[in-house]
Every structure is written in C-alpha cells, then in structure tokens.
N, C-alpha and C positions, 0 to 999 in steps of 0.2 A: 473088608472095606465097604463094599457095596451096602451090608448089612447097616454100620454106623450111618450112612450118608440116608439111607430110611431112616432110622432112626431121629437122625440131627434133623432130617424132612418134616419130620410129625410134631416134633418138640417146636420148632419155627412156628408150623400152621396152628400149635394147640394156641401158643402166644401171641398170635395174631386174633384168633378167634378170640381168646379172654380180654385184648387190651380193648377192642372193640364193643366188649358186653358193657351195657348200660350198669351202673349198680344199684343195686336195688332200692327203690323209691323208700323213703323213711313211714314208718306208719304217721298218720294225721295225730295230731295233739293237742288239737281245738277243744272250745269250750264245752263241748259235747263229752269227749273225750275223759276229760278233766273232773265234767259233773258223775259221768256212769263211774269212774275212777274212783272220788271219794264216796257216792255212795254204797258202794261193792264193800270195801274196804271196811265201812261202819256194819256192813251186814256177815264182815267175817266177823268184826270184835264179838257181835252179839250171837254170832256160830261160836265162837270159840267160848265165851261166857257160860252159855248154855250146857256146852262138851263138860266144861269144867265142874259143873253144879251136878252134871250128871241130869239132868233133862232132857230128855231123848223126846217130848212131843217140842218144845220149846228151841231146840236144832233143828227138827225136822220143820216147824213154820219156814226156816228158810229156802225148802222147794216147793218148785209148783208140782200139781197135783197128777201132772203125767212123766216129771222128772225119771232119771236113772241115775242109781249110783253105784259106781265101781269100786269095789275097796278089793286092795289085797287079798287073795285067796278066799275070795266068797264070789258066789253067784250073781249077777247083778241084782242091785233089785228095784224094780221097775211098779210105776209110782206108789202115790203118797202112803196108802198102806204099809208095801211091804219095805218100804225107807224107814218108817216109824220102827214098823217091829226088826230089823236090820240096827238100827238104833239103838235100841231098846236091848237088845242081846248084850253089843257091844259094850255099854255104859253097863249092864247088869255083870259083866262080867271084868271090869277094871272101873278103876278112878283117873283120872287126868288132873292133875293138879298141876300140871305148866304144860302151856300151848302157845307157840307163837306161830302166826302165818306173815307173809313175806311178800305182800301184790308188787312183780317181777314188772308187768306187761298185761293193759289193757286194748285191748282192741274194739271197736266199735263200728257194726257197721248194721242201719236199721233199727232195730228193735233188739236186736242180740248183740251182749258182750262176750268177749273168750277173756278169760284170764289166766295168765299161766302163773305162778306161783311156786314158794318153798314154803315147810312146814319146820320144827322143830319143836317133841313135846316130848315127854313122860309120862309112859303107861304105868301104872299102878296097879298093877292083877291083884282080885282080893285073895290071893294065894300065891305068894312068890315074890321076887325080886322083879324091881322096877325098870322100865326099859325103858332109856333116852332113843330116840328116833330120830331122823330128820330124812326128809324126802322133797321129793315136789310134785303138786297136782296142775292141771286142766280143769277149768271149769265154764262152764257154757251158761249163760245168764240173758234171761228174758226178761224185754220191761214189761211191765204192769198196765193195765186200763191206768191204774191212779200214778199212775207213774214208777214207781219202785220195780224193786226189780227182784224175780225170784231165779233161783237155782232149776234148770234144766237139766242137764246134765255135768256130774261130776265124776272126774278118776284123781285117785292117788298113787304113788307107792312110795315106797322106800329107797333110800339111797345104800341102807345098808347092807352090808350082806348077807345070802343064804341060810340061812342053819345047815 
C-alpha cells in the first residue's frame, strides 16, 4: 500500500510539473524564413539535376569550400576537394535516374540555415539491380557575400534496412 501511495505521489507531481511547462514556442516563418526556404529548395533541384546527369563537379558547386559531407558508410569528407572526388567515386560507380528531396523544415537564424529533409531515389549500379531508397538528411547552409546560399555541412542516411 505504502508502495502505490509513492507511486500515485510521483505520477501527481510528474503532472503537475508538465501541465505547467510552457509549450514550446513555434519556429518563426517570416519573410526571411520564406526567402532562405525557396531559395535552398531551388539549389536542391539544381543538386538533384546535376546527381542525375552524373556531374559530380556541377553538385559539388553547391558547397562552400570548407563544407563536410556525411554520407553512409564513408569517411567524411571534409572540403571542396575531397567532396568533389567523394562525388565523383559515387556517380562513377552508379546512375540516378530519379531523385526527389522533400524540404520538411527550415530554420533560420543569422547567416545559417538547418534544413531537415527526406530523400527518395533510385540507384543504378553500373553492375547490378537497381535500388529504390528513401531516407532523410540534415543540412546546414550558409549565406553568401552575394547573397546565396552554399552547403556547409551535410548527413544523410537511409531509412532502410541493414543488409
């Protein structure tokens, strides 16, 4: 009995303690917001465009030059160089022939955007059967002197499972 009557004691104070927490403030979705938003968005199509053409310098324009990228079981790789040639592996060793990304949630605050995202493509190995994917990334985005904005850092992965 003594037991319960803790018990029923903590469960009280937990729900006192939560009706009282504030909930959490909404992200801002001002004009700011709105602009970093559609511009990001135009500079995946033109990521994704490039993926697809297989142009690994032409993807990589879209980091800046001290960027990191995170991909799935590789090393990061840490800037513009070794993104290029991490690029360049990748595309030399499959086709993408459908890529869609999916801008979830922009954040803005300063000069830096976060964007969290989902992906869904088709890998094309030049040797093998084709692998439908879909995941979601992080991507962390700096504006420009001229305004624009480049890629700082990016992770992906997969939603699917293991092998």
């Amino acid at each position: 009995m003594r037991k319960m009557v803790c018990v029923v004691g903590m469960v009280l104070m937990a729900t006192a303690v939560f009706a009282q927490a504030k909930p959490q403030a909404a992200l801002p979705q001002g004009p700011e917001v709105a602009a970093a938003t559609k511009a990001i968005e135009a500079a995946d199509a033109a990521f994704l465009a490039a993926m697809k053409k297989g142009d690994a310098a032409a993807a990589t324009a879209s980091y800046a030059s001290d960027a990191i990228v995170m991909m799935p079981g590789e090393p990061a790789w840490k800037g513009h160089a070794a993104i290029l040639k991490g690029m360049q592996a990748f595309l030399g060793t499959m086709t993408i022939p459908q890529a869609v990304t999916h801008t979830e949630d922009v954040m803005v605050r300063g000069d830096l955007a976060i964007e969290t995202g989902s992906f869904e493509w088709t890998l094309q190995p030049k040797a093998g059967a084709a692998v439908k994917d879909k995941g979601k990334y992080l991507t962390v985005w700096k504006r420009q002197a001229d305004g624009g904005w480049k890629i700082v850092r990016d992770i992906n992965n997969t939603d699917l499972p293991a092998k």
